[in-house]
C-alpha positions in Angstrom: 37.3 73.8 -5.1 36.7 74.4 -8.6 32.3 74.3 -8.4 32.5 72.8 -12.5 34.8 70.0 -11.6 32.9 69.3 -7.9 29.7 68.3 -10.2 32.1 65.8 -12.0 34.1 64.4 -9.6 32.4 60.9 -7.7 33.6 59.3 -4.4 37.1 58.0 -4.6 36.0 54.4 -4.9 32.7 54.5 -7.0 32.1 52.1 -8.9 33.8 49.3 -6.9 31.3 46.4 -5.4 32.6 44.7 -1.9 31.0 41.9 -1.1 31.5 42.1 2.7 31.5 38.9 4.7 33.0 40.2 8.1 31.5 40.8 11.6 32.2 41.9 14.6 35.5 44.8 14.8 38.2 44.1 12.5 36.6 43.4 9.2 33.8 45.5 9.4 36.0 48.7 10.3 37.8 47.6 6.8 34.6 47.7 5.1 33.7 50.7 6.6 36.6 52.6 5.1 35.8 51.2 1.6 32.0 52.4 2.0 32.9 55.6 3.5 35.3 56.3 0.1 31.9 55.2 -2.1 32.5 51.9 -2.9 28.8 49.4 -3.0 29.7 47.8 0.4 27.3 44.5 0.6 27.3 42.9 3.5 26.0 39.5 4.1 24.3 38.0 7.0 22.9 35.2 8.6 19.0 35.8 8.4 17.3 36.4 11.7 20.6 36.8 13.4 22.8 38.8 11.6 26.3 40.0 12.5 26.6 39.3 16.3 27.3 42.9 17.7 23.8 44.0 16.2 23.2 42.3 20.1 26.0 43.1 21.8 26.0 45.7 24.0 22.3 46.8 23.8 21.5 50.1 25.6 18.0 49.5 23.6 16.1 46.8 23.6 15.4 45.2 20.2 17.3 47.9 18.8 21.3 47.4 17.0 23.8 47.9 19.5 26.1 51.1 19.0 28.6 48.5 18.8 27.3 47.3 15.5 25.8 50.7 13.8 29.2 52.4 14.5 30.7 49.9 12.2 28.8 49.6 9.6 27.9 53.2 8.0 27.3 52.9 4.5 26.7 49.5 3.8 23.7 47.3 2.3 22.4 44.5 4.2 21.2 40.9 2.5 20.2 37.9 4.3 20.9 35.2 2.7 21.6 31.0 4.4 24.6 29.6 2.7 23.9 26.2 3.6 20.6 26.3 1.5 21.2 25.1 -2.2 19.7 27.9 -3.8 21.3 30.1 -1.2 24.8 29.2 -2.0 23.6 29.7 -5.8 23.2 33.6 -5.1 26.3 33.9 -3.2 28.5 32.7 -5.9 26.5 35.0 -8.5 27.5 37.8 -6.3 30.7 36.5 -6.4 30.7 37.0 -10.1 29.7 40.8 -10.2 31.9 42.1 -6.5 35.4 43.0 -7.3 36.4 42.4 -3.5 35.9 40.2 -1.1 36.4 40.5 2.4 35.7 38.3 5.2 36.9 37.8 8.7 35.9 34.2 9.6 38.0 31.9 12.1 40.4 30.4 9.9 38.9 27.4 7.5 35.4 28.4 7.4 35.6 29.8 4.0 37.4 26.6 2.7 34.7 24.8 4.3 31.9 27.0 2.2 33.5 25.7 -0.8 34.9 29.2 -1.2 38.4 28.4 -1.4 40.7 30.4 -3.3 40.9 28.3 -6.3 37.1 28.6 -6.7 36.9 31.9 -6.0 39.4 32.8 -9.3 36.9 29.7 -11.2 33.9 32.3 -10.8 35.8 35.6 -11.2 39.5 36.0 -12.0 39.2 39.6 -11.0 38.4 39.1 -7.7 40.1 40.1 -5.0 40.3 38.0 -1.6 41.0 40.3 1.4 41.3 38.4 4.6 41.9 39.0 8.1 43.1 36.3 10.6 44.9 36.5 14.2 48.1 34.9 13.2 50.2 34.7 9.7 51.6 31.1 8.9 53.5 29.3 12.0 52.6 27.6 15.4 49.1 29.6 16.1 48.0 30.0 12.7 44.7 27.9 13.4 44.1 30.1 16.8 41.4 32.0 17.3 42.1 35.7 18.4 40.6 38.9 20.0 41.5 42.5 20.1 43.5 41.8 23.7 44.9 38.7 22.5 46.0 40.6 19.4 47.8 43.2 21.5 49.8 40.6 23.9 50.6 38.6 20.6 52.1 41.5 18.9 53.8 43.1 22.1 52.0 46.2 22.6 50.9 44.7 26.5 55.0 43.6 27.1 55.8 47.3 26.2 52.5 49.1 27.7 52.4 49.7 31.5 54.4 50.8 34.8 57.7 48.8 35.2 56.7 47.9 38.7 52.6 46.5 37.7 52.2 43.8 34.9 51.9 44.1 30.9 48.8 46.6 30.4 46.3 46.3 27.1 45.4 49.9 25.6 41.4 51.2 25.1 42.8 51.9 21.2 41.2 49.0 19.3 45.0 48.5 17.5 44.4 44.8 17.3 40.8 45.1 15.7 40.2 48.5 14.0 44.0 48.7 13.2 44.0 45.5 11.3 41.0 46.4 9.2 42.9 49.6 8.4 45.8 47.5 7.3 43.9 45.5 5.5 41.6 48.3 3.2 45.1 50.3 2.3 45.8 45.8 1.4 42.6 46.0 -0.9 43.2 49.8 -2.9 46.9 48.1 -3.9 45.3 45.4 -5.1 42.7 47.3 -6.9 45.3 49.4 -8.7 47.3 46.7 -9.9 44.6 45.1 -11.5 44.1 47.8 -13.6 47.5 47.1 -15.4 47.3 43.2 -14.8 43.7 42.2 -15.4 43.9 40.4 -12.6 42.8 39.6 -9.0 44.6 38.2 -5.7 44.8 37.7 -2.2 45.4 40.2 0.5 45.9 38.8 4.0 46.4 40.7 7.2 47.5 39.1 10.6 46.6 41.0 13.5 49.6 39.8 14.9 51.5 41.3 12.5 49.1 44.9 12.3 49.9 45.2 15.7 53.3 44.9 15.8 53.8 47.4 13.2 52.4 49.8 15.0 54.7 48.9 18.1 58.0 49.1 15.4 59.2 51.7 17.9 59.8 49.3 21.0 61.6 46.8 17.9 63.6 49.3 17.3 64.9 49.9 20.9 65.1 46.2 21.2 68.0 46.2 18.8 68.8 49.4 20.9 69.1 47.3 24.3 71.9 45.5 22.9 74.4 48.2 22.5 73.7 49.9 26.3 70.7 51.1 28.5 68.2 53.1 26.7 68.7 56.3 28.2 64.7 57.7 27.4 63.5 55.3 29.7 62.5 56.3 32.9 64.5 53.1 34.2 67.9 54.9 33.0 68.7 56.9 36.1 68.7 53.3 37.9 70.5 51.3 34.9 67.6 48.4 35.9 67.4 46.9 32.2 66.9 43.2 31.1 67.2 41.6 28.0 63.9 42.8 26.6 62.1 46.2 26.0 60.8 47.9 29.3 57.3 48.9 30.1 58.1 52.8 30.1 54.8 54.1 31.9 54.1 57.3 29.8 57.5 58.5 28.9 57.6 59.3 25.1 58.4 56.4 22.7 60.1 59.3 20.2 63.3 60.2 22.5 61.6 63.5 23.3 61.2 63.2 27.0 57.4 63.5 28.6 55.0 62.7 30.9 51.3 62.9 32.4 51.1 65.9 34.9 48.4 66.9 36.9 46.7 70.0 37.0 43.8 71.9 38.5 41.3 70.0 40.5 42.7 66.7 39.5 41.6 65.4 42.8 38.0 65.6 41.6 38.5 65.1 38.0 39.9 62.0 36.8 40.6 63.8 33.6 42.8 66.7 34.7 46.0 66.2 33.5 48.4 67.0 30.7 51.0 65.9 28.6 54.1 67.5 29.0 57.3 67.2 26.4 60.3 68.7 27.8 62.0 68.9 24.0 65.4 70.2 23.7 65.2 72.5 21.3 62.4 74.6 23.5 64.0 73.8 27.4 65.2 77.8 28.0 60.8 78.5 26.9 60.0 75.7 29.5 62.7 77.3 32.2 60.8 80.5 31.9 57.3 79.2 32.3 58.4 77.6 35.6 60.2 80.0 36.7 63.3 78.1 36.7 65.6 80.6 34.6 68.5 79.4 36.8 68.2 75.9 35.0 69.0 77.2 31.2 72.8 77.4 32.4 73.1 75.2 35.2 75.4 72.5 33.7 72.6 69.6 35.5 70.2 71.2 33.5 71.9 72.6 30.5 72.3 69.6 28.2 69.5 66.9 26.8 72.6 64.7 28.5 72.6 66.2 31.5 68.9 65.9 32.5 68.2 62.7 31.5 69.0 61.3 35.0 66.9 64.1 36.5 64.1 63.5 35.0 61.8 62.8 37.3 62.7 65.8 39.6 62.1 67.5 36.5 59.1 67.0 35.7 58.3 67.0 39.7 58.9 70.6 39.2 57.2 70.9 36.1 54.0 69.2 37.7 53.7 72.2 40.6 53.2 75.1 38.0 50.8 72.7 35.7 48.7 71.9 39.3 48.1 75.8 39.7 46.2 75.6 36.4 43.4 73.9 34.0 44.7 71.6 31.6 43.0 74.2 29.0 45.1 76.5 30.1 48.2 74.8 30.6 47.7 74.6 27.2 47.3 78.1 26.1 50.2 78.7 28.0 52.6 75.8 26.0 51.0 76.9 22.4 52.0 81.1 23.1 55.3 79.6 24.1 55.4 76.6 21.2 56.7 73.8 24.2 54.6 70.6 22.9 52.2 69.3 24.9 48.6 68.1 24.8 45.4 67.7 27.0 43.8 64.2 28.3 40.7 64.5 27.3 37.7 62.0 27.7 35.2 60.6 25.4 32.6 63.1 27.1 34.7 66.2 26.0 35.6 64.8 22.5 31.8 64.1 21.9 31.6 67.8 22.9 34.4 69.3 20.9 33.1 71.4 18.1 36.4 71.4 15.7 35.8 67.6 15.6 32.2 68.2 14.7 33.0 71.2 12.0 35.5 68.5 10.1 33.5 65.5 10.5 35.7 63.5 12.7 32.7 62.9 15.0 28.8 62.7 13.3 25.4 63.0 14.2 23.7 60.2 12.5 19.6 59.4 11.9 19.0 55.7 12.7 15.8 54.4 11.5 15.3 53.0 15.1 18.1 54.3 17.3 17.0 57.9 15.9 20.0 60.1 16.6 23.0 59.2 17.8 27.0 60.5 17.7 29.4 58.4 15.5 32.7 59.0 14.6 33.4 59.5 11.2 36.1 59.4 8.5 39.5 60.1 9.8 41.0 60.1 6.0 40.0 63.6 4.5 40.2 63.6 1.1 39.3 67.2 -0.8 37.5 66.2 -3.8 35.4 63.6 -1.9 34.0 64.4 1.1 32.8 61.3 3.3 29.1 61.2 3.8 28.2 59.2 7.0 25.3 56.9 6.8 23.4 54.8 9.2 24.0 51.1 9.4 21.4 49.3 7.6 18.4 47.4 9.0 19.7 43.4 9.2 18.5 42.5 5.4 17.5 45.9 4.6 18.3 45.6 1.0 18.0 41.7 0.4 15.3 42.6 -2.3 17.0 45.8 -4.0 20.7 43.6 -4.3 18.9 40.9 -6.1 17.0 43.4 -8.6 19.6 45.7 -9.3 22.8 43.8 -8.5 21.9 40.2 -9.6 19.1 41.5 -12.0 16.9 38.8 -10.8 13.5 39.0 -11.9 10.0 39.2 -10.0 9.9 35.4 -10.5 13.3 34.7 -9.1 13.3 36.5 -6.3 9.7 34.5 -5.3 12.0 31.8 -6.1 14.8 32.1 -3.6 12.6 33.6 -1.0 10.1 30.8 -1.1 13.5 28.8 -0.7 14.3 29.9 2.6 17.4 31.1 2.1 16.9 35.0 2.3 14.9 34.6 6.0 13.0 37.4 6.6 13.9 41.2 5.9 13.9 43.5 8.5 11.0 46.6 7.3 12.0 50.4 7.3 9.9 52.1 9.8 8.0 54.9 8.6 8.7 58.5 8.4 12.0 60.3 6.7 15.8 59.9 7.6 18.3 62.1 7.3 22.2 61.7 7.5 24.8 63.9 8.9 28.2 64.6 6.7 31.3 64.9 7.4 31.5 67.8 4.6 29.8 70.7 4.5 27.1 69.5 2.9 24.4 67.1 3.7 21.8 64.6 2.5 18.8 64.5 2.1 18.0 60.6 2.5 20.2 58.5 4.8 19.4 55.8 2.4 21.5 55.5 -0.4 20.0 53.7 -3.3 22.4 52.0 -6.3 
């Protein structure tokens, strides 16, 4: 990178002010993205309380859950009661000066704030209104919904699973996490068409909807089911299909046939296994690494047509070379030879793995009270702005700093609201310096980033 244009060039979204009214997973990993691009994330909270995963979870006592601080990098905190007169007062003035919006709430509350839409546009016409909610308009519109519920509602479960054990919800956070990334690629739209219209709107995201369109695949072989048996599945070889998409265990949901095989000391290690792709264009590659040369010709073998009722003796076969190795090797093997495949790896080895520390994908981050811990960072690299991780803030960190430099309220005022009641009580930095890991090459010098 040109070192003359890296001094000019800011974060992607600087400049943009969030006013961030979200909690627990699916609106607070939205925010997150914003505030990892630069944009003045402001996040809200109830004083003394404060978003409810700052509790959840504890692994110290008194001290924000890793729940909460792995959500909320880059952010400023402000109590403030928005029941109390002259706490409502400051929320709408923040209204006034944020260009987003974004809250999470079970459906109504906002309305019942007084924030409805139509106000909203009444105090800045500019704004934009990013919401997420469980379920678009229709019968459970008004229901309240989880991350699980999410994933049964948008038929990951119905799809996810053995074909002989019942529907199966997935450790990925698709319903929560995948909604709030849905919903911030919602907000930058929104943010570039007002440049050309002036004007705000609202974004909505169902994590109904988020989660089926990350399951488009098994909607596509529904339409399939109609026209025959889908011939990927692992149920093909027995023609067992109903009227609906099959759970499919791990076989591949691209047509390329694959599956989880064990290797090395998998009878002590819950974690020794690969992934396996038998691809077409690559099967006389896999024939020589298992010593099954016969197989390139053999007209059971020959064809993608051929094998697909022999998969599972296949991959039998398959499974007793991968046993006499590691998964790491097994690896090295299927990369010399360029047969896809991949490792299962754990959360211990992923903490571990230094490529994903050298690109930032996983940080090392300085909590004021946690101290150290591992996070993961920005997923989305982007070259001329480089994702700085920093720690969550303190619950109402920066009540006093949003109203001086954000609402420009005076020494007077602030006494004002404070003596109010409706800022509660700031948590207080402890002493001593902080420091924040990047994801770039470079790093920071204060984990506190001051506006």
């Amino acid at each position: 990178m040109n070192p003359d244009r890296e001094k000019t060039v800011g974060m992607a979204l600087e400049g943009v002010r969030v006013l961030d009214f979200t909690h627990v997973q699916s609106g607070p990993a939205c925010t997150q993205f914003l505030a990892w691009f630069g944009a003045d994330v402001i996040k809200v909270e109830r004083p003394g309380t404060g978003d409810i995963t700052r509790g959840q979870l504890r692994d110290i006592a008194d001290v924000d859950s890793l729940y909460f601080t792995m959500l909320n990098h880059n952010k400023r905190s402000i109590t403030l009661d928005t029941k109390n007169p002259a706490g409502k007062t400051v929320l709408e003035e923040l209204v006034q000066c944020c260009d987003v919006l974004v809250e999470n709430f079970a459906p109504g509350v906002l309305e019942r704030m007084g924030l409805t839409w139509e106000r909203l546009q009444a105090l800045n016409p500019r704004l934009i209104a990013a919401s997420i909610k469980g379920f678009g308009p229709g019968p459970y519109e008004h229901a309240k919904v989880y991350e699980n519920v999410a994933q049964c509602a948008g038929g990951s479960a119905s799809t996810t699973g053995f074909d002989d054990g019942p529907p199966v919800v997935t450790g990925a956070q698709i319903g929560d996490s995948g909604s709030g990334l849905h919903l911030a690629l919602g907000i930058v739209a929104a943010l570039h068409q007002r440049t050309s219209t002036g004007r705000g709107q609202k974004v909505t995201v169902a994590m109904q909807d988020s989660v089926l369109n990350l399951c488009r695949v098994k909607l596509r072989d529904q339409q399939r089911l109609a026209h025959g048996p889908l011939e990927e599945y692992p149920q093909y070889p027995n023609g067992v299909f109903g009227s609906s998409v099959p759970r499919a265990g791990n076989a591949s949901g691209g047509g390329q046939p694959g599956a989880i095989l064990r290797c090395e000391n998998w009878e002590t290690d819950p974690n020794a296994y690969v992934y396996f792709i038998a691809q077409a264009p690559v099967w006389d590659r896999i024939c020589a690494v298992i010593n099954r040369e016969e197989w390139i010709a053999h007209p059971d073998y020959a064809t993608p047509e051929a094998r697909l009722p022999r998969l599972g003796s296949i991959f039998d076969t398959i499974e007793q070379w991968t046993m006499t190795r590691s998964k790491f090797e097994v690896m090295d093997v299927l990369n010399a030879y360029d047969i896809p495949g991949g490792p299962i790896l754990s959360m211990e080895e992923l903490a571990a793995e230094p490529s994903l520390r050298a690109t930032g994908t996983i940080v090392e981050v300085e909590h004021p009270a946690r101290g150290r811990h591992l996070s993961v960072g920005n997923p989305i690299k982007l070259s001329d702005s480089p994702t700085v991780v920093v720690a969550s803030p303190l619950l109402g960190e920066h009540t006093e700093q949003i109203l001086r430099d954000v609402l420009h309220f005076d020494r007077d005022r602030i006494a004002e609201v404070r003596s109010s009641g409706a800022l509660g009580r700031a948590a207080e930095l402890p002493p001593g310096p902080l420091h924040a890991a990047s994801s770039s090459v470079e790093t920071r010098s204060s984990s506190r980033r001051v506006r």
